[in-house]
C-alpha positions in Angstrom: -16.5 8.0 -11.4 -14.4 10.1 -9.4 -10.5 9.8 -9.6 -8.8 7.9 -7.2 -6.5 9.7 -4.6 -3.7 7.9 -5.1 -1.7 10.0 -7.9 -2.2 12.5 -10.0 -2.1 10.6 -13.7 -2.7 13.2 -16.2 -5.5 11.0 -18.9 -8.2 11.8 -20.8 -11.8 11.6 -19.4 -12.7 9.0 -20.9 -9.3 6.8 -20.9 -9.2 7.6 -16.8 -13.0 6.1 -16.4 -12.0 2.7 -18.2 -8.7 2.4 -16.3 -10.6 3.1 -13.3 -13.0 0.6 -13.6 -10.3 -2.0 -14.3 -7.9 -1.5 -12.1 -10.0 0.4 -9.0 -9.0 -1.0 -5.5 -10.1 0.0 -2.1 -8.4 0.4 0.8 -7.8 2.1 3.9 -10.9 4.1 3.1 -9.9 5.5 -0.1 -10.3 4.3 -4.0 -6.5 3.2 -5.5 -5.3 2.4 -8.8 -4.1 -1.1 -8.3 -0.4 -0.5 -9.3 -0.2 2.5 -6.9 -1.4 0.7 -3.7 2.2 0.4 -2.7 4.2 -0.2 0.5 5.5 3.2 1.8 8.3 1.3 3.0 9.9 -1.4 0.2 7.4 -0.1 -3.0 5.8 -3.8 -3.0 2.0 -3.9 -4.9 -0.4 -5.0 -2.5 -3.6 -6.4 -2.4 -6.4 -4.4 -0.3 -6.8 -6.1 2.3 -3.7 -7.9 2.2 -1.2 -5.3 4.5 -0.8 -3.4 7.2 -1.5 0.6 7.6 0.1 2.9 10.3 -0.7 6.0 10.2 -2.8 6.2 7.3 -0.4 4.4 5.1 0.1 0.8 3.3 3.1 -1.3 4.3 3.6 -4.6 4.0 2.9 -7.3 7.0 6.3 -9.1 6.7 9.1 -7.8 6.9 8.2 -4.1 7.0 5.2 -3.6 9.0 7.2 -6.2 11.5 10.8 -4.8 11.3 9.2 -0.9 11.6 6.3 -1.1 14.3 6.2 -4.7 15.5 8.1 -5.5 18.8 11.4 -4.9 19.3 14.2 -7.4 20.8 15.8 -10.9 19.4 12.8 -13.5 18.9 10.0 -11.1 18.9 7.7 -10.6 15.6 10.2 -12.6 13.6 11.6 -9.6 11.7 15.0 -9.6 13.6 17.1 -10.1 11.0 15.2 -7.2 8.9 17.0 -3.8 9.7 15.9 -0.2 8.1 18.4 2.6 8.6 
C-alpha cells in the first residue's frame, strides 16, 4: 500500500501498512490518515465526504467553509456572526 499524502509520519514498514489499513480515508482525490483529514481553517477531524474543499483543501461546511467563501452580507449563509481575521 502506498503512503497516504497527507503527512510525512516517520514508521516502520510494516507498522505504516496496519495503521494504513485502519485508519485510510479518501478524499478529495487522495488517500488520508483519518486524524490528518483536518480543516485548513479551525483543525476539526472530518469525515470524507462530510466538508467542503476550496482550492484543493478540507474545511469544514459550517462555520468555516460559510464564514470564508459563502456569501457575504447580514442574513446570507448563516455564518454572520462567524468572523476570521
Amino acid at each position: 500500500l502506498p503512503k497516504p499524502t497527507c503527512c510525512t509520519r516517520s514508521v516502520p514498514q510494516l507498522t505504516h501498512l496496519l495503521s494504513v489499513a485502519a485508519e485510510k480515508v479518501t478524499s478529495l482525490g487522495k488517500d488520508w490518515h483519518r486524524p490528518c483529514l483536518r480543516c485548513e481553517k479551525c483543525n476539526k477531524t472530518l469525515t470524507s465526504g462530510g466538508h467542503a474543499e476550496h482550492d484543493g483543501k478540507p474545511y469544514c461546511n459550517h462555520p468555516c467553509y460559510a464564514a470564508l467563501f459563502g456569501p457575504k452580507g447580514f442574513g446570507r449563509g448563516g455564518a454572520e456572526s462567524h468572523t476570521f481575521k
